[in-house]
mmJSON file of the N, C-alpha and C atoms, coordinates in Angstrom:
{"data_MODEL":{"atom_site":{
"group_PDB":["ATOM","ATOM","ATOM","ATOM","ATOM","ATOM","ATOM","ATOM","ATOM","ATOM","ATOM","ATOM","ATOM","ATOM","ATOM","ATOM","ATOM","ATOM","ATOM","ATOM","ATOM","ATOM","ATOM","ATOM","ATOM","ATOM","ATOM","ATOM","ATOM","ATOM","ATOM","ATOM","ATOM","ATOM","ATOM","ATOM","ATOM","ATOM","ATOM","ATOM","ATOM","ATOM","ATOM","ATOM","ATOM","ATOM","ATOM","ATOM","ATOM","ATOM","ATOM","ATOM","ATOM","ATOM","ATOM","ATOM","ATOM","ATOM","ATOM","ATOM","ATOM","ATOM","ATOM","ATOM","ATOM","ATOM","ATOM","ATOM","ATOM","ATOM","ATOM","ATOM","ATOM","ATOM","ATOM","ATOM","ATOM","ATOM","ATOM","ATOM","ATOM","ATOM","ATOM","ATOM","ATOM","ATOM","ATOM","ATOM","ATOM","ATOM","ATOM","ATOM","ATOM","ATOM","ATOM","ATOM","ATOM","ATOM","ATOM","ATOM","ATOM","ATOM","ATOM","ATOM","ATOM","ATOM","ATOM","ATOM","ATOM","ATOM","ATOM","ATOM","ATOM","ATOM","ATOM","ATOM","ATOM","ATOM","ATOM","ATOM","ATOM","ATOM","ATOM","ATOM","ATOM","ATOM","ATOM","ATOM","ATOM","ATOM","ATOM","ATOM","ATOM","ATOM","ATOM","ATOM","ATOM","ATOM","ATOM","ATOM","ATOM","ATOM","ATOM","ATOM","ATOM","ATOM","ATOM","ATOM","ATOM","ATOM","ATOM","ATOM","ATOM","ATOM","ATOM","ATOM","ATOM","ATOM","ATOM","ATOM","ATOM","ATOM","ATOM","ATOM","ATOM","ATOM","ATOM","ATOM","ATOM","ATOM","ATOM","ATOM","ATOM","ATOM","ATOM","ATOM","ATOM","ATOM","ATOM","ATOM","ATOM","ATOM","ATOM","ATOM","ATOM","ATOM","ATOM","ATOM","ATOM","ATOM","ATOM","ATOM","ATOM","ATOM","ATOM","ATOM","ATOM","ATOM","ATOM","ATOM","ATOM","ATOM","ATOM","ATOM","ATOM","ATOM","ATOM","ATOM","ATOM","ATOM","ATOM","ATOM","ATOM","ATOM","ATOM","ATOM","ATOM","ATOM","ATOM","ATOM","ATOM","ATOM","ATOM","ATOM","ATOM","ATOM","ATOM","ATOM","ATOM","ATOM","ATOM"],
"id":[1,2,3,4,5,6,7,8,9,10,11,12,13,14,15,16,17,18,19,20,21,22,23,24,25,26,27,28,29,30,31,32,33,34,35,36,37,38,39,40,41,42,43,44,45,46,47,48,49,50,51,52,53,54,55,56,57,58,59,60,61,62,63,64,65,66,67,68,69,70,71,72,73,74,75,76,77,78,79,80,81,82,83,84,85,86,87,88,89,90,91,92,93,94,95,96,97,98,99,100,101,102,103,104,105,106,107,108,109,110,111,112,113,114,115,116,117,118,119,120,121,122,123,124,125,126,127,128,129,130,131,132,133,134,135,136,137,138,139,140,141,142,143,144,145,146,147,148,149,150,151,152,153,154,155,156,157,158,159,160,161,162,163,164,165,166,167,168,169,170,171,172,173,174,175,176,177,178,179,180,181,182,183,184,185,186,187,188,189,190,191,192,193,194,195,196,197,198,199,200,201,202,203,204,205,206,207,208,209,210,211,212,213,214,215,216,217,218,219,220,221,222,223,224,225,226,227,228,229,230,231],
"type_symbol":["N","C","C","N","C","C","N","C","C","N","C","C","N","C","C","N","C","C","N","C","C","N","C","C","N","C","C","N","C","C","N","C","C","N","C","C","N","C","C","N","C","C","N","C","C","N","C","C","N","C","C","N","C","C","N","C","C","N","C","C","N","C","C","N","C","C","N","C","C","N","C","C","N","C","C","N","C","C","N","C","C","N","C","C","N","C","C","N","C","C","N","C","C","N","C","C","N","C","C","N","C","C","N","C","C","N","C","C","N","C","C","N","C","C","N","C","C","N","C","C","N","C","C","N","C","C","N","C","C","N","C","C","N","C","C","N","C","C","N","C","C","N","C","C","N","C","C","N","C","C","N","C","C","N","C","C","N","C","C","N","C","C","N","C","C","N","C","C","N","C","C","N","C","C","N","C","C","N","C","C","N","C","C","N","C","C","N","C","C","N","C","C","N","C","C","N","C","C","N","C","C","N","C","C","N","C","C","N","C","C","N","C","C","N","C","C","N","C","C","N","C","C","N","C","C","N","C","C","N","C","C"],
"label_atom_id":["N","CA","C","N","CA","C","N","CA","C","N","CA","C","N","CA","C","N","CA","C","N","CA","C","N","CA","C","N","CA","C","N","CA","C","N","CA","C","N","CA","C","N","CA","C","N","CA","C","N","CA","C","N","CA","C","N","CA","C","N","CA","C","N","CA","C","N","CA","C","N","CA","C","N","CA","C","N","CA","C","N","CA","C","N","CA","C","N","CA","C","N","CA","C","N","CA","C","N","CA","C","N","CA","C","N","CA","C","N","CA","C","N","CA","C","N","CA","C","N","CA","C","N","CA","C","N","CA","C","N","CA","C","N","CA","C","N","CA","C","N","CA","C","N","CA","C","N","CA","C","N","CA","C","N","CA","C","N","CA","C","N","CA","C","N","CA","C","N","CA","C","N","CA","C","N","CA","C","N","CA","C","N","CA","C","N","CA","C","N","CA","C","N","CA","C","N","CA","C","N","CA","C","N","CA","C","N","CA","C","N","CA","C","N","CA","C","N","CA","C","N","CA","C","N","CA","C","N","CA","C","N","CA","C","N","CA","C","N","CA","C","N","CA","C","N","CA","C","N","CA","C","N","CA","C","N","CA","C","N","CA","C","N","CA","C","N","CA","C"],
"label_alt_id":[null,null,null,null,null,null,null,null,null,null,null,null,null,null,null,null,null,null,null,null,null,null,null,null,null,null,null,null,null,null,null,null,null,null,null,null,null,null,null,null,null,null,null,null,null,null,null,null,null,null,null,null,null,null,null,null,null,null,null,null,null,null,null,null,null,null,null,null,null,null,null,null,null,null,null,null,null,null,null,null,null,null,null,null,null,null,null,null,null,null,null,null,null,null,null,null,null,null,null,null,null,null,null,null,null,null,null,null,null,null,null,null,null,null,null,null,null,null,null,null,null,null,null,null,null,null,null,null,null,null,null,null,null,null,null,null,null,null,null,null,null,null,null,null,null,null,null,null,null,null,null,null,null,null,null,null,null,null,null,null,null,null,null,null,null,null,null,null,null,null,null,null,null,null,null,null,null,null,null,null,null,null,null,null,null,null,null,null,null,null,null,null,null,null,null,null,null,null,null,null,null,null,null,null,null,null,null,null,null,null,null,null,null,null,null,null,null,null,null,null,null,null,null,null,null,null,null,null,null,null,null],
"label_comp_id":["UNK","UNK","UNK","UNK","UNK","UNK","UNK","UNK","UNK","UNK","UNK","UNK","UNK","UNK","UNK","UNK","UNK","UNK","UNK","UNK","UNK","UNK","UNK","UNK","UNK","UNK","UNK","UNK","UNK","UNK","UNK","UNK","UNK","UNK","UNK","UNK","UNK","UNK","UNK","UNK","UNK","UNK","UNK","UNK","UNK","UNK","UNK","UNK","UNK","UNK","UNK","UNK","UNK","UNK","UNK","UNK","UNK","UNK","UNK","UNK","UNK","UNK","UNK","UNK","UNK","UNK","UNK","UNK","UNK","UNK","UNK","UNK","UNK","UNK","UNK","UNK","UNK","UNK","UNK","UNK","UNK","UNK","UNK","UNK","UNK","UNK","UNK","UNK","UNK","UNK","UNK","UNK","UNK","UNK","UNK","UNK","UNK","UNK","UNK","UNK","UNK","UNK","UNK","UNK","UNK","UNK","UNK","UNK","UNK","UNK","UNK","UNK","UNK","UNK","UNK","UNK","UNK","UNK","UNK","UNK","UNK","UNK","UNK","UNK","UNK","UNK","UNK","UNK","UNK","UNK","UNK","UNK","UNK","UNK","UNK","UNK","UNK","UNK","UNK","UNK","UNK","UNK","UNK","UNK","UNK","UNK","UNK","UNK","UNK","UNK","UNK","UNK","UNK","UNK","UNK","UNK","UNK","UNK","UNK","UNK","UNK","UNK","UNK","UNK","UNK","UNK","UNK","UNK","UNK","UNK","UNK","UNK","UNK","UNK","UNK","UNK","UNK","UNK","UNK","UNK","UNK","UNK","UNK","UNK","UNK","UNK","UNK","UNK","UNK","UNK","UNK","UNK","UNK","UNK","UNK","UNK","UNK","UNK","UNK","UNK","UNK","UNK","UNK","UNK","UNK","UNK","UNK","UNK","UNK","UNK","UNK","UNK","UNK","UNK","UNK","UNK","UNK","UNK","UNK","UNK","UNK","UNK","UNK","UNK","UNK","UNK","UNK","UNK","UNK","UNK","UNK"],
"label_asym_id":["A","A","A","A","A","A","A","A","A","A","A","A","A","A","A","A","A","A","A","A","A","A","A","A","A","A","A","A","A","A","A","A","A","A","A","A","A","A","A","A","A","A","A","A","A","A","A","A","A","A","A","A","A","A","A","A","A","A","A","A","A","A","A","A","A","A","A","A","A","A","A","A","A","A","A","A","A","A","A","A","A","A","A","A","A","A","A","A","A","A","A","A","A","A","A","A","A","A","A","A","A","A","A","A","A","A","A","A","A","A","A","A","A","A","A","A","A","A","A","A","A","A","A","A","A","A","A","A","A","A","A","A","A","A","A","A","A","A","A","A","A","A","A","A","A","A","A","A","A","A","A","A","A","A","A","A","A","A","A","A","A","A","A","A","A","A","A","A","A","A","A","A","A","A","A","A","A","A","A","A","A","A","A","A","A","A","A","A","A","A","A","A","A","A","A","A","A","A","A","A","A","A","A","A","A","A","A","A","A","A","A","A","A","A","A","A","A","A","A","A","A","A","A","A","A","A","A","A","A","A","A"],
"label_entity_id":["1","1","1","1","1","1","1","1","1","1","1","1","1","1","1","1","1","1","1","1","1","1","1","1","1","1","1","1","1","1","1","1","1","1","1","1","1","1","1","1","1","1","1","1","1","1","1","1","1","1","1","1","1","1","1","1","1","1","1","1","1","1","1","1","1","1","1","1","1","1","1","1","1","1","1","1","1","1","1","1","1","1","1","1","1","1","1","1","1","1","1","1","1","1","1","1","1","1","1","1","1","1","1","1","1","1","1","1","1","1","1","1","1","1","1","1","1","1","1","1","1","1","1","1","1","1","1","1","1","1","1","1","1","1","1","1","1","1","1","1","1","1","1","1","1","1","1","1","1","1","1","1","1","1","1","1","1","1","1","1","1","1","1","1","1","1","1","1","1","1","1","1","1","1","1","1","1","1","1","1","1","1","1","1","1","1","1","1","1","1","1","1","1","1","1","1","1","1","1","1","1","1","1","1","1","1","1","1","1","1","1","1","1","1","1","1","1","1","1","1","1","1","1","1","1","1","1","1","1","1","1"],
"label_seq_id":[1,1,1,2,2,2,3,3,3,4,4,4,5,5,5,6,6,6,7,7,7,8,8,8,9,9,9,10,10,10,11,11,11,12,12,12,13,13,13,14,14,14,15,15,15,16,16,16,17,17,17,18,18,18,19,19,19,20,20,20,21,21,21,22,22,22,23,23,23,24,24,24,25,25,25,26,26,26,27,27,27,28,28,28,29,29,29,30,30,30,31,31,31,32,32,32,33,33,33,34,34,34,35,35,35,36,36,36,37,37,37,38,38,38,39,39,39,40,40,40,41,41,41,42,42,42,43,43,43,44,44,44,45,45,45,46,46,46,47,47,47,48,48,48,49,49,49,50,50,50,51,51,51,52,52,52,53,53,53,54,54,54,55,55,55,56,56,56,57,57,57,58,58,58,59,59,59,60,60,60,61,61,61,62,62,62,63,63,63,64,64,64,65,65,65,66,66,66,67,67,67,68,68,68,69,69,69,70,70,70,71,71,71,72,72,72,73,73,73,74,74,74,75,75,75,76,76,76,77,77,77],
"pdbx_PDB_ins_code":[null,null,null,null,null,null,null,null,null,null,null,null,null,null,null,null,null,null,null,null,null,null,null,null,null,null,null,null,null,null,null,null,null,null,null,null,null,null,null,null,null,null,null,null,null,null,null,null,null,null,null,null,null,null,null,null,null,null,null,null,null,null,null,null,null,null,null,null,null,null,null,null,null,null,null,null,null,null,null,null,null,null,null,null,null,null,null,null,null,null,null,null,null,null,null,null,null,null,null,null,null,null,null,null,null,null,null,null,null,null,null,null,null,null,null,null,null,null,null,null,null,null,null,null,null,null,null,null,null,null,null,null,null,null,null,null,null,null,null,null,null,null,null,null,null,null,null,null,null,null,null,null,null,null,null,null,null,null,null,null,null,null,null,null,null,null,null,null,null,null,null,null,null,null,null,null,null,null,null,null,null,null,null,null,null,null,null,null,null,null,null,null,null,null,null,null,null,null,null,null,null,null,null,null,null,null,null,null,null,null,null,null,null,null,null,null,null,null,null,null,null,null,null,null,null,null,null,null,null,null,null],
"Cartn_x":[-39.695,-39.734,-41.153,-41.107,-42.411,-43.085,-44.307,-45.157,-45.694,-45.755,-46.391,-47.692,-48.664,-50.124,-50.938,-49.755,-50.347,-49.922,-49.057,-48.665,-49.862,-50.241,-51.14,-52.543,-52.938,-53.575,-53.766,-52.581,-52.113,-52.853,-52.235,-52.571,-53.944,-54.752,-55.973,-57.054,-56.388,-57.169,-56.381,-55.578,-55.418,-55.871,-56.559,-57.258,-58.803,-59.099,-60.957,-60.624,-60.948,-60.836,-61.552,-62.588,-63.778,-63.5,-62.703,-62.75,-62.359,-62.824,-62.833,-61.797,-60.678,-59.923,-59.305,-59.252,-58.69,-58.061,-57.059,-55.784,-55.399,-55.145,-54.848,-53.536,-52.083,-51.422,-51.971,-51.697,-51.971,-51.11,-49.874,-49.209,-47.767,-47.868,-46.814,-45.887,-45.636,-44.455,-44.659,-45.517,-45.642,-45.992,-46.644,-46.399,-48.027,-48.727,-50.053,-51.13,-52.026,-52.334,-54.339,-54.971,-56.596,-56.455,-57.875,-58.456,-59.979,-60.1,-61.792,-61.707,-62.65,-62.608,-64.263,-64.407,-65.663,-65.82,-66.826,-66.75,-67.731,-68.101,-69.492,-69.206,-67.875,-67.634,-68.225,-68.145,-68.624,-70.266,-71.108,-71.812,-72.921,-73.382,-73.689,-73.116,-71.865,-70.61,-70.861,-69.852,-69.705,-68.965,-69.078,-67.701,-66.744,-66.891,-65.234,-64.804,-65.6,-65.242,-64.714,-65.163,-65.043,-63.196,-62.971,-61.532,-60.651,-61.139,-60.157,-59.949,-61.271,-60.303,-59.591,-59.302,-58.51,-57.125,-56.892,-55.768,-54.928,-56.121,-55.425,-54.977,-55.461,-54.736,-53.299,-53.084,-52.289,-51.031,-50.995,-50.596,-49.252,-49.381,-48.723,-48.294,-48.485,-47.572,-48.376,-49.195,-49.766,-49.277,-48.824,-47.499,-46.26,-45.989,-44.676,-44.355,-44.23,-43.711,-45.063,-46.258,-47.358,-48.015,-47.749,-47.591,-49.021,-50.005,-51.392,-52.285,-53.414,-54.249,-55.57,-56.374,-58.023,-58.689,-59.484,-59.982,-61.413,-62.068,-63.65,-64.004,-64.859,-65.256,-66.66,-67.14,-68.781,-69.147,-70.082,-71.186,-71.001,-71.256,-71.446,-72.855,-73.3,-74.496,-75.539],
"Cartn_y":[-6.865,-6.417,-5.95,-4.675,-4.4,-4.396,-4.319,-4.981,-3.798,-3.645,-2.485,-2.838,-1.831,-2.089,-2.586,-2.576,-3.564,-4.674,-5.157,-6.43,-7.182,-6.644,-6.934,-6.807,-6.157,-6.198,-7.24,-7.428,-8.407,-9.904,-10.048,-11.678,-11.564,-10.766,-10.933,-11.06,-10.483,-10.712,-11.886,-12.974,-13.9,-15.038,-14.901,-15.357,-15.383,-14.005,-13.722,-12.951,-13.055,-13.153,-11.695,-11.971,-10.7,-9.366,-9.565,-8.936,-7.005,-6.292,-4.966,-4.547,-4.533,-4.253,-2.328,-2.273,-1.019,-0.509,-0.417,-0.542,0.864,0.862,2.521,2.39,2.698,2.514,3.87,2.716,4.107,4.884,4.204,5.398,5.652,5.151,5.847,4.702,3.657,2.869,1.407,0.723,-0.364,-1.25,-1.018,-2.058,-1.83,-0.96,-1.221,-0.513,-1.555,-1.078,-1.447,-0.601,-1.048,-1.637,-2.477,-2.665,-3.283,-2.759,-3.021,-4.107,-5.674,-6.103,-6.67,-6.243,-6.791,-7.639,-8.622,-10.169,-10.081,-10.904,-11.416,-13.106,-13.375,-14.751,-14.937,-13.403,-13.575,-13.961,-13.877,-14.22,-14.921,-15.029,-16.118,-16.677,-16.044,-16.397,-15.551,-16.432,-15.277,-14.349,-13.109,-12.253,-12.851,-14.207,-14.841,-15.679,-15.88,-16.727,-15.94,-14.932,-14.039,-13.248,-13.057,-12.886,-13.649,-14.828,-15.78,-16.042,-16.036,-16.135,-15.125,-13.704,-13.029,-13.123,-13.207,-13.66,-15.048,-15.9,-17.056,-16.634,-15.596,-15.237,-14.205,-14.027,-13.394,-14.529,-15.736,-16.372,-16.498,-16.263,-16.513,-15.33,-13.964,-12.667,-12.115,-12.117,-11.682,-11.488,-11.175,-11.026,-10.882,-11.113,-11.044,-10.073,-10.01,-9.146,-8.179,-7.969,-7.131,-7.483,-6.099,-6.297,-6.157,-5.098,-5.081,-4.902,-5.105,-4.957,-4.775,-4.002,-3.231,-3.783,-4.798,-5.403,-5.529,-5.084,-4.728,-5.186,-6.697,-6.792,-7.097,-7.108,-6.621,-7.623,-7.708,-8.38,-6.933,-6.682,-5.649,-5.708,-4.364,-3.82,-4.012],
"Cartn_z":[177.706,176.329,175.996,175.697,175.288,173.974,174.025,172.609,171.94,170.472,169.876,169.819,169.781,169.375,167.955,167.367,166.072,166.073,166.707,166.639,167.594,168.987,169.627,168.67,167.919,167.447,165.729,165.162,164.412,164.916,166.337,166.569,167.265,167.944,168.152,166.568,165.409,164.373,163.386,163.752,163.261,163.918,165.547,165.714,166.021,165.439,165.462,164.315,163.161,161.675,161.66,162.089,162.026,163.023,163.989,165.067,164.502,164.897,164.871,166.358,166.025,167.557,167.307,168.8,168.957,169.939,169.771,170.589,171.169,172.479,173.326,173.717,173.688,174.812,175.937,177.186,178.317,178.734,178.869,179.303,177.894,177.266,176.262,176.148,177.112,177.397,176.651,176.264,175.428,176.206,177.299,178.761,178.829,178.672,179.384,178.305,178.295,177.126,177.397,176.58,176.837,175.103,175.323,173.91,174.085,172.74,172.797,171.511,171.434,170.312,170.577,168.996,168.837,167.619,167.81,167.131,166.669,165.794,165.844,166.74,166.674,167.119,168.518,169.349,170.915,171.285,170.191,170.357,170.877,172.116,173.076,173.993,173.95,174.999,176.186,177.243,178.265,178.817,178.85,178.87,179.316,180.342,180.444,179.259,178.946,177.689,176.559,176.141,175.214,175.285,176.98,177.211,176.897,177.465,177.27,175.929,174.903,173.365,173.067,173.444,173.532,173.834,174.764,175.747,174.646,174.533,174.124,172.464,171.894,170.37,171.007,172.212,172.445,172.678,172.816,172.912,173.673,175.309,176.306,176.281,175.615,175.833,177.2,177.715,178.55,179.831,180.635,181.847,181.449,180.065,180.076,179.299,177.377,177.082,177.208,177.61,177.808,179.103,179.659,181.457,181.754,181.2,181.344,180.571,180.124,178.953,179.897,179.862,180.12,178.525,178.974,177.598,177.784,177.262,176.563,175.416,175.874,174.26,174.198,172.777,172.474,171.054,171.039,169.467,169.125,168.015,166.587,167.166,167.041,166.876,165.852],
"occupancy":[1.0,1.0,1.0,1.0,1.0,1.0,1.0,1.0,1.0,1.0,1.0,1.0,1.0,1.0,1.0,1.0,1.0,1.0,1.0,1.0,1.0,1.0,1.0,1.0,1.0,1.0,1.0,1.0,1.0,1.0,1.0,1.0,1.0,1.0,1.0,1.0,1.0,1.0,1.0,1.0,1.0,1.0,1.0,1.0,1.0,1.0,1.0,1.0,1.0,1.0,1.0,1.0,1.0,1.0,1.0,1.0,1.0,1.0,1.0,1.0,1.0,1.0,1.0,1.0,1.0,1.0,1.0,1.0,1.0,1.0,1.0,1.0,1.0,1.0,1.0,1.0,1.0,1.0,1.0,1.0,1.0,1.0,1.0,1.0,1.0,1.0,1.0,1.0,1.0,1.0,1.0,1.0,1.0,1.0,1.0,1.0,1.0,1.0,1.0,1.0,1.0,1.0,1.0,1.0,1.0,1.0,1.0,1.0,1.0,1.0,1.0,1.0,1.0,1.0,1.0,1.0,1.0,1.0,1.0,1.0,1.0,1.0,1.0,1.0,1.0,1.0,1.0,1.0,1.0,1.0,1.0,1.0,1.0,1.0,1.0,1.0,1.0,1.0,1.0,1.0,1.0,1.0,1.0,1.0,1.0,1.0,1.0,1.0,1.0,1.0,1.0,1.0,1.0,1.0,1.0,1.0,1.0,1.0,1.0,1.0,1.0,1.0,1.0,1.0,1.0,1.0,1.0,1.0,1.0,1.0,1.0,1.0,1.0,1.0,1.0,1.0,1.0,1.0,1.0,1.0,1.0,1.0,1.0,1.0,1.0,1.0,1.0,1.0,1.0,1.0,1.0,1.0,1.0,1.0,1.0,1.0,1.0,1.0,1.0,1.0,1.0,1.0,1.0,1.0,1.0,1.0,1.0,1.0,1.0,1.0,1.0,1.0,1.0,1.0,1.0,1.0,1.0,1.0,1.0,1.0,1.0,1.0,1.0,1.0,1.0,1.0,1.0,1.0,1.0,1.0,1.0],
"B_iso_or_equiv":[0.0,0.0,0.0,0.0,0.0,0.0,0.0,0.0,0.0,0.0,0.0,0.0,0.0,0.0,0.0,0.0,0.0,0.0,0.0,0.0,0.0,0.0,0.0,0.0,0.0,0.0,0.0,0.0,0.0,0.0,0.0,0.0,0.0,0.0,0.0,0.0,0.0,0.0,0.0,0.0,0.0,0.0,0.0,0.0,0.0,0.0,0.0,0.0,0.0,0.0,0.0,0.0,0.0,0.0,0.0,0.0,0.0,0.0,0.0,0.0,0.0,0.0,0.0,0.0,0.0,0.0,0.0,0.0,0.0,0.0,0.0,0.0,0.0,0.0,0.0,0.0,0.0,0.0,0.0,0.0,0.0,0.0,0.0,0.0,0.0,0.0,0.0,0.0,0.0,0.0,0.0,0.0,0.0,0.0,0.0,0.0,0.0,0.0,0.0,0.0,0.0,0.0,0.0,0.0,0.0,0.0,0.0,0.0,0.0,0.0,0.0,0.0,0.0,0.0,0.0,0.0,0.0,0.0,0.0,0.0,0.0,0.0,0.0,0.0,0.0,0.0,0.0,0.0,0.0,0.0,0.0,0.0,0.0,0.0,0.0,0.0,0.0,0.0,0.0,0.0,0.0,0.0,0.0,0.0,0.0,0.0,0.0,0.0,0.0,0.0,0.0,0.0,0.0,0.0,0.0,0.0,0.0,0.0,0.0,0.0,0.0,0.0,0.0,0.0,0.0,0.0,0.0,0.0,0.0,0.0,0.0,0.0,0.0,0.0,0.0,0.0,0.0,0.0,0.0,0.0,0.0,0.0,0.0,0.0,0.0,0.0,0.0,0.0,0.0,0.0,0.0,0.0,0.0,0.0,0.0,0.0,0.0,0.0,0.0,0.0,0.0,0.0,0.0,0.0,0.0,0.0,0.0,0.0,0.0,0.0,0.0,0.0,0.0,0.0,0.0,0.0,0.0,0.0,0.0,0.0,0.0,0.0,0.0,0.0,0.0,0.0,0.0,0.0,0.0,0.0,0.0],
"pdbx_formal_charge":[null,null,null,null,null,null,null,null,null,null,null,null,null,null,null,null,null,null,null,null,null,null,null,null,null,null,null,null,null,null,null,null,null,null,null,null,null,null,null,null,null,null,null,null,null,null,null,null,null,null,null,null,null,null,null,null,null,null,null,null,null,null,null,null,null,null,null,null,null,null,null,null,null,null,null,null,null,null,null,null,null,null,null,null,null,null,null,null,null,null,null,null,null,null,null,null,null,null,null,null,null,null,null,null,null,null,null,null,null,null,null,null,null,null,null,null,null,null,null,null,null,null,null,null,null,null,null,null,null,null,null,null,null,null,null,null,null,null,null,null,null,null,null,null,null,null,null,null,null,null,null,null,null,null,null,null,null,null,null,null,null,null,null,null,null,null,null,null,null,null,null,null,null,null,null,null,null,null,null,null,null,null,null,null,null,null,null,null,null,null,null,null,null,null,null,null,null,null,null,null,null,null,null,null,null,null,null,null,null,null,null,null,null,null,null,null,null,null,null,null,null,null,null,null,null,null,null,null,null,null,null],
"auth_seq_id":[1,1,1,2,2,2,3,3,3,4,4,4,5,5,5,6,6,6,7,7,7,8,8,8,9,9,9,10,10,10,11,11,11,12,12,12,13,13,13,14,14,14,15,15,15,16,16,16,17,17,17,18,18,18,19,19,19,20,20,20,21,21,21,22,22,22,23,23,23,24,24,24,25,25,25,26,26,26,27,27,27,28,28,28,29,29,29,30,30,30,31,31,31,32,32,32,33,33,33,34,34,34,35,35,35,36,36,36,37,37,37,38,38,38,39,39,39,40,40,40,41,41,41,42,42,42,43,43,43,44,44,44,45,45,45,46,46,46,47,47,47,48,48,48,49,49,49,50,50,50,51,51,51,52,52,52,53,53,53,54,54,54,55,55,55,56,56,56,57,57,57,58,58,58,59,59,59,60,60,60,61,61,61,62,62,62,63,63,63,64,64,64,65,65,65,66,66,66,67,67,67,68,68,68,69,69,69,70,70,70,71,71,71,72,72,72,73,73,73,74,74,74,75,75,75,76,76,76,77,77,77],
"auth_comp_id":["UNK","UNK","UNK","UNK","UNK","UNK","UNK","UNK","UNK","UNK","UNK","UNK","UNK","UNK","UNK","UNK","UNK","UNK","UNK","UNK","UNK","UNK","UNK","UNK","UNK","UNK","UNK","UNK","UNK","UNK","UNK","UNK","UNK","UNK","UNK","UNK","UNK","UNK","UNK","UNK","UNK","UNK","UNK","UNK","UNK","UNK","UNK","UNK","UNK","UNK","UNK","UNK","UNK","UNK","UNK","UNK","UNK","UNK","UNK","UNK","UNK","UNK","UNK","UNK","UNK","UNK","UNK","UNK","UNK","UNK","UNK","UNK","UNK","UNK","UNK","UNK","UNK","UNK","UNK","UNK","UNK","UNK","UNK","UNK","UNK","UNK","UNK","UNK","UNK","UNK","UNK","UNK","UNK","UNK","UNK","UNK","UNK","UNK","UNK","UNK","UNK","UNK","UNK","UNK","UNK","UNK","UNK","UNK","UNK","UNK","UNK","UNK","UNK","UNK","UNK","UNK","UNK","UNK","UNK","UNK","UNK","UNK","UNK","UNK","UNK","UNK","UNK","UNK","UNK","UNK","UNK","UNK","UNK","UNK","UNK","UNK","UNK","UNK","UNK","UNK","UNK","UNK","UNK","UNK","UNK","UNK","UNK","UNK","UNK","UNK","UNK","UNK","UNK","UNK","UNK","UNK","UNK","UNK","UNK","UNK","UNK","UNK","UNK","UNK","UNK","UNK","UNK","UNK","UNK","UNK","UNK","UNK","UNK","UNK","UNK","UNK","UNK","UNK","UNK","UNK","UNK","UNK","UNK","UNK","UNK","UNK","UNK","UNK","UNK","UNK","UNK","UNK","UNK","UNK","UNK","UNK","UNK","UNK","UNK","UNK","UNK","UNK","UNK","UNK","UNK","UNK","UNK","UNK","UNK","UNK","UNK","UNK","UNK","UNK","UNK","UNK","UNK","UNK","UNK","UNK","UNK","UNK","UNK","UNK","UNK","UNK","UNK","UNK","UNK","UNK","UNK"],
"auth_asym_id":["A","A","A","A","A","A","A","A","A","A","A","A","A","A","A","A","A","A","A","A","A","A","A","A","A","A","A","A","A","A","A","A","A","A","A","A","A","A","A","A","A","A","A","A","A","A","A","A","A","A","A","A","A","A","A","A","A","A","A","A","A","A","A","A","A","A","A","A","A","A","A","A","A","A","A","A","A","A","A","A","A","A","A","A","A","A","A","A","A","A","A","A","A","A","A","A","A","A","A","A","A","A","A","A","A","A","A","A","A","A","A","A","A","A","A","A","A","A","A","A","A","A","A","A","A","A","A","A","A","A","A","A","A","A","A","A","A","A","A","A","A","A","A","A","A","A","A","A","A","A","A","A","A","A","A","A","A","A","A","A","A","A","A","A","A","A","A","A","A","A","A","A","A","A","A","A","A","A","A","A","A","A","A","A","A","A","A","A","A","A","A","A","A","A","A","A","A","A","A","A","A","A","A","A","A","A","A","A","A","A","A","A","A","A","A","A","A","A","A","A","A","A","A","A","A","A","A","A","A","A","A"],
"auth_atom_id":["N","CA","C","N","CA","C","N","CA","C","N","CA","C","N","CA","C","N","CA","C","N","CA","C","N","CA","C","N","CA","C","N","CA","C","N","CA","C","N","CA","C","N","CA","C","N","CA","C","N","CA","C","N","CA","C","N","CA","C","N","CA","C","N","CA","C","N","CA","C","N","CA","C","N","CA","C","N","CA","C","N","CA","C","N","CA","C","N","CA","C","N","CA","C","N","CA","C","N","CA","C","N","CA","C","N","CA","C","N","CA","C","N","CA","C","N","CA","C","N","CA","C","N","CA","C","N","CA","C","N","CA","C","N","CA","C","N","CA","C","N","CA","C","N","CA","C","N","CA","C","N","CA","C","N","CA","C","N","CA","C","N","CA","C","N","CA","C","N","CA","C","N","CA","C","N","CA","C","N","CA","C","N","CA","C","N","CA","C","N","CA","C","N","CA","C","N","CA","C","N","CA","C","N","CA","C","N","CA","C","N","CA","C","N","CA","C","N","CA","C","N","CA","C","N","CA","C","N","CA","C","N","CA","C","N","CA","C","N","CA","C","N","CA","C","N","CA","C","N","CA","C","N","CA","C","N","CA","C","N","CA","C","N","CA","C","N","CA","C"],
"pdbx_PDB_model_num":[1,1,1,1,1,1,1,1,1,1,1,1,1,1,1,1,1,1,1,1,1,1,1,1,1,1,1,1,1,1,1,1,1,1,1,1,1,1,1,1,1,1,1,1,1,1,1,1,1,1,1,1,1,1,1,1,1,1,1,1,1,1,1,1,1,1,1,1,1,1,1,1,1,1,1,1,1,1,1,1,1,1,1,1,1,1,1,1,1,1,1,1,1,1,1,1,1,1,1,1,1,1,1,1,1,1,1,1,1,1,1,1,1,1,1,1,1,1,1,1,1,1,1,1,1,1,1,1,1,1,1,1,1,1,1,1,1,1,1,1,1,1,1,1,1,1,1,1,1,1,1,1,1,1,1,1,1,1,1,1,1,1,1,1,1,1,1,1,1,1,1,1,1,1,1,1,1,1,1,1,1,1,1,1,1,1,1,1,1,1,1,1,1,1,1,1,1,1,1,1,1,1,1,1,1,1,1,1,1,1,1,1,1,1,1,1,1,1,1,1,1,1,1,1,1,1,1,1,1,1,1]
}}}
């Protein structure tokens, strides 16, 4: 079952309040998708760390109903 990009983008900002996300599908199909989110929450973290609060506001959709995600995230400038 595939996922729309606001919904993916819905639960990454119910769990990083602040987060600035931006959502690509790649190929048209709802299955693979990039995103860029930027926090101020990432702050001092380490890009694994910073994924994983990602992933974890995605909350277990990750392999299943959303097959791939290319995720880039950043501090605000």
């Amino acid at each position: 079952m595939a996922m729309e990009a606001a919904e993916i983008e819905t639960m990454i900002r119910e769990s990083i309040p602040d987060a600035k996300v931006t959502i690509q599908d790649l190929r048209g199909d709802g299955d693979h998708y990039s995103a860029l989110v930027i926090s101020q929450a990432f702050d001092g973290i380490s890009r694994v760390k910073q994924h994983q609060m990602v992933y974890k506001a995605l909350k277990g959709k990750m392999g299943d109903d959303l097959h791939a995600l290319a995720l880039q995230t950043s501090v605000p400038e």
